[in-house]
N, C-alpha and C positions, 0 to 999 in steps of 0.2 A: 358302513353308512347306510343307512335307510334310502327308499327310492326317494321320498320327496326331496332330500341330500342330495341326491345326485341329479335328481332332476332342476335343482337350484344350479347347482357343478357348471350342470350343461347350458343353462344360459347363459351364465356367467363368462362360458370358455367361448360360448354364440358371441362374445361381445369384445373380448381379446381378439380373436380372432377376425370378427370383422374390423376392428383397429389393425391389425396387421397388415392384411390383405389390404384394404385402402390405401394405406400408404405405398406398399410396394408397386401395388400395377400404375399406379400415378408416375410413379420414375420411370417406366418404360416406354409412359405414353406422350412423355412430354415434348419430344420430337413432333410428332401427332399433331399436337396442342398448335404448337407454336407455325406448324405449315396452315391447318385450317382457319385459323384467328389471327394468324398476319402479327402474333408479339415479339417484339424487339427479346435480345438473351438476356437480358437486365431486367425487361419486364418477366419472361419466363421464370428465373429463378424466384422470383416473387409468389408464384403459385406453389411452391414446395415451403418458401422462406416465413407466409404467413399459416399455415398450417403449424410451423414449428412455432411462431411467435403464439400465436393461440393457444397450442397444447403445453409447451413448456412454459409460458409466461401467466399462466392459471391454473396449474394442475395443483399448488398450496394450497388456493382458495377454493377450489373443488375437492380434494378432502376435510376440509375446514367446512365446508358447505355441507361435507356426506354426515359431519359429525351433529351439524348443530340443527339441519335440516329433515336427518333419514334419508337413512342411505337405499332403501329403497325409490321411494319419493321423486331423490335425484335423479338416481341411476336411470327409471323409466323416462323422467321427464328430461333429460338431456341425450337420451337414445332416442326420443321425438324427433328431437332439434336436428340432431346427427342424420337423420332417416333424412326430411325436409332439405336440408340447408346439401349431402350429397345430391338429390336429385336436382336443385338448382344449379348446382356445378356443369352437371350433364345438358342443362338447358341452355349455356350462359352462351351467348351471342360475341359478347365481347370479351377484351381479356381482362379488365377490371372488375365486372360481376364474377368470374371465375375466381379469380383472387378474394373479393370479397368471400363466397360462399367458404373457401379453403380455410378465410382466418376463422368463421365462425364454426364450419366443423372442427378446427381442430380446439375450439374454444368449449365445444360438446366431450369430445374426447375428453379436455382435461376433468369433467364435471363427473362424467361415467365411469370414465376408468379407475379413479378411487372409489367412488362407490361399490363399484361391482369388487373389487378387491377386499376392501372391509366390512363387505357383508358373506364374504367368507373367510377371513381373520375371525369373524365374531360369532357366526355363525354353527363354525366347526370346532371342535375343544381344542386346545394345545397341545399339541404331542404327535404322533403318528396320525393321528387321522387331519389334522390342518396341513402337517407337510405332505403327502399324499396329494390333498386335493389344489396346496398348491403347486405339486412338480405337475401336476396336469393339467391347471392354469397354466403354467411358465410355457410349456409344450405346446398345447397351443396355441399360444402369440408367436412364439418362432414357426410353428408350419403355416398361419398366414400367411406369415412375412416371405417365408420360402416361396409357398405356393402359388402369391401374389405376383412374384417376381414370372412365371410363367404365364399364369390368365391373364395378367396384365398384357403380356405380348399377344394371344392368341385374339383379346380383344380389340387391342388396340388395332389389330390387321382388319377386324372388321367395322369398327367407328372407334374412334379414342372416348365418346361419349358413352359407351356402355362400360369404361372402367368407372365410372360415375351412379351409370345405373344399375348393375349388379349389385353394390353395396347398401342401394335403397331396396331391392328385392329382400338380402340379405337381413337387415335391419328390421324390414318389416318382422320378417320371419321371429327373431330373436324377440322382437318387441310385444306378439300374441303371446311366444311363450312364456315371457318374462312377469306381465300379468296373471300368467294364469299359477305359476310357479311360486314366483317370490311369494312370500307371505306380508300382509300386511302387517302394519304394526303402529302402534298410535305415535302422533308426534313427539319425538324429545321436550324435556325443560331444559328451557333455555331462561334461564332468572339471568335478566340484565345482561345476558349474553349478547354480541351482535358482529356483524363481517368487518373485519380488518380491510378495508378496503385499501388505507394507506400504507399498509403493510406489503399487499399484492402490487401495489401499483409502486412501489422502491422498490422491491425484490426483482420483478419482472424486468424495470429498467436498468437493473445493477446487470441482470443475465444478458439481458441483451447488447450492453455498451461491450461488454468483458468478449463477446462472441464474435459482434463487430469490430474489436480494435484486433482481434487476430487473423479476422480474415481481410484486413484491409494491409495487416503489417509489410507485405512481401511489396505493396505498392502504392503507399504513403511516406510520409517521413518518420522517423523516428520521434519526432517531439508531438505529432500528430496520434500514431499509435499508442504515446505513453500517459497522451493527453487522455486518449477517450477511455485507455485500462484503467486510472487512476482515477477516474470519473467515477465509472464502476466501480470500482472499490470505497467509493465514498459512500453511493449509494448502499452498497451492504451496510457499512456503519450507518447510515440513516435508518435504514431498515432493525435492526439489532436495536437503536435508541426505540422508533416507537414501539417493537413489541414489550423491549423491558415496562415501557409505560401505561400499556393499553390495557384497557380492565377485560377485555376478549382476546387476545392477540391470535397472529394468525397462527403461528407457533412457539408452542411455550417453551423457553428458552431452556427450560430445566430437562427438557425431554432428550437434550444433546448430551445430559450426564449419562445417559446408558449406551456405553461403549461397542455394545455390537451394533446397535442402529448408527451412529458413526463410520464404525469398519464397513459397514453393509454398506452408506451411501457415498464413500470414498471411492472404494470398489468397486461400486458399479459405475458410478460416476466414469473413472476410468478404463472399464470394461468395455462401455457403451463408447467409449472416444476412438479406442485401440479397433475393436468390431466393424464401428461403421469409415473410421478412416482406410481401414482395412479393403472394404465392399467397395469403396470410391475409389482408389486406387487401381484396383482389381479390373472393375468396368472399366474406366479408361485403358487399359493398358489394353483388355480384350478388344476392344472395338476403336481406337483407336491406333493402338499403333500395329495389332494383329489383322484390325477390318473384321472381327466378326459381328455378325447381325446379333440385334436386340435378342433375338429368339435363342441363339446362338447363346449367346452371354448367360441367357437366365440360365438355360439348361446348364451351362458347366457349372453356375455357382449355387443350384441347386441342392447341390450335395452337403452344401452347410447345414441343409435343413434335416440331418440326420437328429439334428437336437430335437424335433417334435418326437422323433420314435425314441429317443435314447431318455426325454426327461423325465417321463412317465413310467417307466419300465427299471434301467440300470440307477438311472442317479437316485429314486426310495431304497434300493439295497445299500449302495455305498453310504446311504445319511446314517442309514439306521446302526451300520457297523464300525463306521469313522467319524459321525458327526457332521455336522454342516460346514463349522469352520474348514476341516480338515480337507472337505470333499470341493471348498471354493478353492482355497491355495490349490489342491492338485489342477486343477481347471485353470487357475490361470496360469500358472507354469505351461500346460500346455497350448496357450495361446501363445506365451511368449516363443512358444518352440514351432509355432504353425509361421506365425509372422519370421520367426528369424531364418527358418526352411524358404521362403519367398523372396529375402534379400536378395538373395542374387541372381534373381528370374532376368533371362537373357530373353532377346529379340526373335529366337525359334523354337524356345521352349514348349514342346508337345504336353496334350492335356496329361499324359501321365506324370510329366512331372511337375505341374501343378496340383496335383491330386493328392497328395502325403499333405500338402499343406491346409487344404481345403478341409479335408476330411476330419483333420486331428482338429482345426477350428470347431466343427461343429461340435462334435465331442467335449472342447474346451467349454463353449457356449452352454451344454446341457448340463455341465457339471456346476458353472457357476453362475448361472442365472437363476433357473430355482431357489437353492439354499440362498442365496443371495435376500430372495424375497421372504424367506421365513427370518433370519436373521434380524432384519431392519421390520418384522411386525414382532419378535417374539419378546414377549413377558412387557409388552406396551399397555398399558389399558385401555378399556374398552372405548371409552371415551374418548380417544387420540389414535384409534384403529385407520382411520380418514387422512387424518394430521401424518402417520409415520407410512402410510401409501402414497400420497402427494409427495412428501419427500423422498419415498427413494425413486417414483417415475419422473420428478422434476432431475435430480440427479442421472438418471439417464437419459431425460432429454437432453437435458445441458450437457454432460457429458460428449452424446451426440455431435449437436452444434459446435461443442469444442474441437471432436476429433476431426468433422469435415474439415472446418476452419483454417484447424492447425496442418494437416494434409497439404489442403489445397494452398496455401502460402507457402509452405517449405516447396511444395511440384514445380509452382511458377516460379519462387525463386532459384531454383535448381536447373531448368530449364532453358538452356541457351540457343535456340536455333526451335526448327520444325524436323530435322534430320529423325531417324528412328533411333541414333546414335543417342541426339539430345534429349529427345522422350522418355528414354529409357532409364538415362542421367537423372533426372525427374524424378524419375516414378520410384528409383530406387534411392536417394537419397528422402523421401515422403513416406516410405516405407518405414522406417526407422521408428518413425512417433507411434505405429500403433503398437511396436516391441517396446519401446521406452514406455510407455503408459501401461502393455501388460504385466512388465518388472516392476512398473512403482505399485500397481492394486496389488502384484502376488507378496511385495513388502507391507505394506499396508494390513492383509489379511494375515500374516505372520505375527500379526501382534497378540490375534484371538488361539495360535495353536495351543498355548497352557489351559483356556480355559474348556472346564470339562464338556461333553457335549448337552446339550440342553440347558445348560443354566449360565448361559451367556448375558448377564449382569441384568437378567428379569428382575430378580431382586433389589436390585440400586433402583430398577425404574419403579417399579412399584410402590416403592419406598416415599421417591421424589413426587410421583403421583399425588400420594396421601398427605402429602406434607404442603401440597399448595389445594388442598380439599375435592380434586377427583378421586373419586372410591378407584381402589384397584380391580373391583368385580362388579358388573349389573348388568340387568338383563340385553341383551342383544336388543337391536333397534331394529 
């Protein structure tokens, strides 16, 4: 790759990574939070809850936006909003401006994070030099995420406010560079083109009801719980009616004929549920029923973050010699084997013997995060580079929100007393879903082992492309 390549690379990876790191020292600090600002736990989880409702319930229309708008264009002008709207966070007096400022950065995140992904889908040619520059995207985001888990704490001991304002430092930083790096490029044609807004706004509400009726199931009723999934589930079919009908949709339905971006976003979908029910689990169990400090906690789950070092470095060998399908099933096999080592974490289990599980996680993580993201952009066209980024980062959101959700209902329901006894009952019966979600993605990706590596049904989509009049090939935006 040429330096300006790389120099593009490294903005891009400036912008992942400050999405990671945001989010994670925000979960450290929200103890912080909620002593300084006086907010009730119900308003508290509000400050994490609309961030996700922002990022996951726009992240369609933000690469839908990267496509029809330029994806540069976006990317800067919604890393603006994200610089802005974090330092108002940092400002916020009350607990309702903090909430607000969280739903609108993560309403940035959903705008940039595609963009910046499909202006290196489109950017970099297909083959060895795209997966390359995205194993060191994917690496990235995960040492954020790691390393957020740390300064988040070392911040938060000195104001909870500077987890707010370091990532406007940060922000700024990526946002000189980003100007002076990206290349310009003139505006797409857009002939009678225009935002699915009905599209975004059924989608977002289908995810949302389906997210809430499982975190509410362990303590509702049943006709309650099955009311609000069922609801969701209407909304998807409402959602499916306007795109079939809409002369822009938000995503063209024919794009789901190419079977690896399928596998890709099933998988991850499930990967992201199994992971982060995982990390929830985990924290509780450290800090509450062991008593270790926030500080404490990060450093032990630190070690997950072996994925930054291992995505860039081992996971480009193993693609280039087994494929990507091959190298996700191994990865999540070995989640399912990190989670199924933690089932039976006792009340005095010392860190070495949580460490074999820890460890082999990150591993899992680095193996099938990555390829994951090549998979769900390869043999897409140019034109739906936005469209097939939004959907696999919506699919990890939602995935996300599902595995907290599903987690945290099965703990409380499990959960009989305050005892260490009961706790543990909990936390090991909650355990289970992120092993059961890594068995169903590693079934799931079992479907792609026959096919060859790299021409994982580029062709069908190419195909389907040309057949509703996107060219399969033009100039990058």
């Amino acid at each position: 790759m040429s330096g300006r390549a790389w120099g593009v690379l490294f903005v891009l990876c400036g912008a992942i990574f400050l999405e990671g790191i945001d989010v994670a020292m925000l979960n450290v600090a929200l103890p912080s939070i909620r002593e300084d600002l006086g907010m009730s736990t119900g308003m508290l989880q509000w400050v994490m809850s609309a961030y996700v409702l922002g990022y996951g319930g726009f992240m369609l229309l933000g690469g839908r936006a990267a496509d029809l708008f330029g994806r540069r264009r976006m990317f800067v002008f919604w890393l603006v909003v994200f610089l802005l709207f974090s330092g108002l966070g940092g400002l916020a007096t009350e607990g309702w401006t903090l909430i607000v400022a969280r739903f609108v950065t993560g309403v940035a995140a959903a705008f940039m994070i595609p963009a910046g992904l499909s202006i290196i889908t489109t950017g970099f040619e297909e083959g060895p030099q795209r997966n390359k520059a995205l194993l060191v995207y994917s690496g990235t985001a995960a040492g954020g995420f790691s390393l957020g888990l740390v300064v988040g704490g070392l911040l938060a001991a000195i104001s909870w406010r500077w987890v707010f304002f370091a990532p406007v430092i940060l922000s700024l930083l990526v946002l000189v560079a980003a100007v002076a790096l990206i290349p310009r490029s003139p505006r797409p044609e857009r002939t009678g083109e225009g935002v699915d807004l009905a599209g975004a706004v059924s989608v977002t509400a289908a995810i949302l009801l389906l997210v809430f009726g499982v975190e509410r199931a362990a303590h509702a009723s049943a006709a309650m719980t099955t009311g609000t999934i069922a609801a969701g589930l209407v909304l998807f079919l409402v959602f499916i009616a306007i795109e079939r009908r809409s002369s822009s949709p938000l995503v063209r339905l024919g794009i789901f004929r190419h079977g690896g971006l399928v596998r890709a976003n099933l998988s991850g979908m499930l990967l992201a549920a199994g992971f982060f029910g995982f990390q929830f689990i985990a924290v509780l169990y450290l800090q509450e029923l062991r008593g270790w400090s926030t500080l404490e906690t990060s450093f032990a789950l630190i070690v997950i973050g072996v994925d930054a070092i291992l995505s860039p470095t081992l996971t480009p060998k193993l693609v280039a010699r087994f494929g990507n399908t091959r190298v996700i099933f191994g990865g999540l096999l070995l989640a399912a084997l990190s989670y199924a080592l933690f089932l039976p974490v006792g009340a005095d289990w010392t860190y070495m013997a949580m460490f074999p599980s820890l460890i082999i996680l990150g591993l899992a993580f680095s193996l099938a995060y990555g390829p994951l993201t090549i998979v769900a952009t390869e043999g897409i066209a140019e034109e739906e580079q936005g469209v097939a980024g939004g959907l696999l980062y919506t699919s990890f959101q939602f995935g996300a929100a599902l595995g907290l959700s599903s987690v945290a209902a099965v703990n409380i329901g499990a959960t009989h007393g305050t005892t260490p006894a009961a706790l543990l009952d909990g936390y090991q019966a909650a355990l289970i879903v992120p092993l059961a979600a890594a068995l169903a993605a590693a079934f799931v990706s079992a479907f792609g082992l026959r096919s060859r590596p790299g021409t994982e049904d580029a062709q069908p989509a190419a195909a389907e492309a040309t057949e509703v009049g996107v060219p399969a090939v033009e100039a990058s935006r």
